[in-house]
N, C-alpha and C positions, 0 to 999 in steps of 0.2 A: 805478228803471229803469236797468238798465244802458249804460254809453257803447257807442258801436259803434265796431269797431277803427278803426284809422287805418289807410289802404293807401297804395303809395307814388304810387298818386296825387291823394292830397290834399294827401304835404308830402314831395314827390321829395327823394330822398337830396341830402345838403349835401357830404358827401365826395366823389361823383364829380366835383361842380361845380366843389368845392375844386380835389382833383388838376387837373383841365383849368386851372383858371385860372393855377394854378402852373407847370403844364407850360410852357403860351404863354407867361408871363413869361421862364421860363428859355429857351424857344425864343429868342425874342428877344433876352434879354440875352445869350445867346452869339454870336448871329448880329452882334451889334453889340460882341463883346469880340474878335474875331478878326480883324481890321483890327489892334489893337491889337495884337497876340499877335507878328504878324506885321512890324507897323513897329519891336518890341520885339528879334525874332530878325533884323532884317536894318540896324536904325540901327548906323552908328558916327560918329565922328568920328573923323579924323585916326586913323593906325595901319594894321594891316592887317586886313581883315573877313573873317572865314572863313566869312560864312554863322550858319544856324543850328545850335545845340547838338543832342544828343542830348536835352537835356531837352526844350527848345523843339519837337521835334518830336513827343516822347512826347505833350505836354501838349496838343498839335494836335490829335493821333489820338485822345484821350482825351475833346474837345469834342467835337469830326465825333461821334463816336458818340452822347454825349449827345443832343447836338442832334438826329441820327437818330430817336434813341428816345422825345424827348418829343414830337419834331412829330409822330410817329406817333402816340402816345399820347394829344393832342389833337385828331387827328383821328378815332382811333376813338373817343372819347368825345364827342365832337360829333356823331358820325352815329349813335350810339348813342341820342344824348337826341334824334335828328331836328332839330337846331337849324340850321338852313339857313344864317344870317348867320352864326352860329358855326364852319359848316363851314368857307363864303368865307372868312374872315377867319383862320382857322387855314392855309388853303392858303397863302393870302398871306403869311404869316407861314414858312413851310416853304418857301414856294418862293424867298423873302427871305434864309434858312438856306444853302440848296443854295448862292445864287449866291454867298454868303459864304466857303461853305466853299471852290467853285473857286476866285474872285478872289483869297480873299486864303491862300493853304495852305502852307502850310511844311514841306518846302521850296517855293517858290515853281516854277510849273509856268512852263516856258520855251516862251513862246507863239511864239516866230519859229520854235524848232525845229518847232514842232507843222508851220507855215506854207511850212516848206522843204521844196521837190519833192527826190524823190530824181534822181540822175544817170539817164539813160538809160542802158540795158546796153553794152553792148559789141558790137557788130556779128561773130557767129562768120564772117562771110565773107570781112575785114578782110584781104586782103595788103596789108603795110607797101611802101613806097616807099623804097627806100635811094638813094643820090647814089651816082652812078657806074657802077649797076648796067644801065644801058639796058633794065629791065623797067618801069620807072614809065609808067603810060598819058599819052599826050601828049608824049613825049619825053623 
């Protein structure tokens, strides 16, 4: 008698599960290398600091994407296999990513500018007051 086939679901593919588990790892481990990256592009001692390199910043832009691409990549593989905790726990993990990648980014985002109001304009109705001139209101 012959076996009856196997379908995928009696032994769900081991590669998608792979991929994802891999992905969340690397999600992660960059989200927890970019603190580094970053105290790496902005430490000195003693001398003068110019900031970060051209490299340091390439290398930046080069993670953020990663990390883009595999927290996506876990999470469509997660909703794919319908894995609910998997989903949760992949968000968690990306949105973990996100706040890494603002916190800590290279160049480093200047949060007082963000925080500073601009000046008010300029009043176009504004006659100046000169001394001596007996037009100033009030004398």
């Amino acid at each position: 008698m012959p076996r009856p086939a196997l379908s995928d679901r009696d032994h769900p593919a081991l590669l998608p599960t792979l991929v994802e588990a891999l992905a969340s790892a690397a999600t992660a481990g960059i989200a927890l290398f970019l603190p580094l990256l970053q105290f790496g592009a902005y430490f000195c001692i003693g001398g003068a600091c110019g900031g970060p390199d051209a490299d340091a910043i390439r290398l930046y832009r080069v993670l953020v994407a990663v990390l883009a691409t595999t927290a996506a990549t876990t999470l469509a593989l997660a909703v794919r296999r319908r894995a609910r905790r998997a989903i949760r726990w992949h968000a968690v993990v990306a949105v973990a990513g996100l706040g890494s990648a603002v916190l800590f980014a290279v160049p480093a985002v200047d949060w007082a500018d963000l925080l500073r109001e601009d000046p008010p304009p300029p009043n176009p109705h504004y006659v100046p007051c000169y001394s001596g001139s007996n037009d100033c209101v009030g004398g």
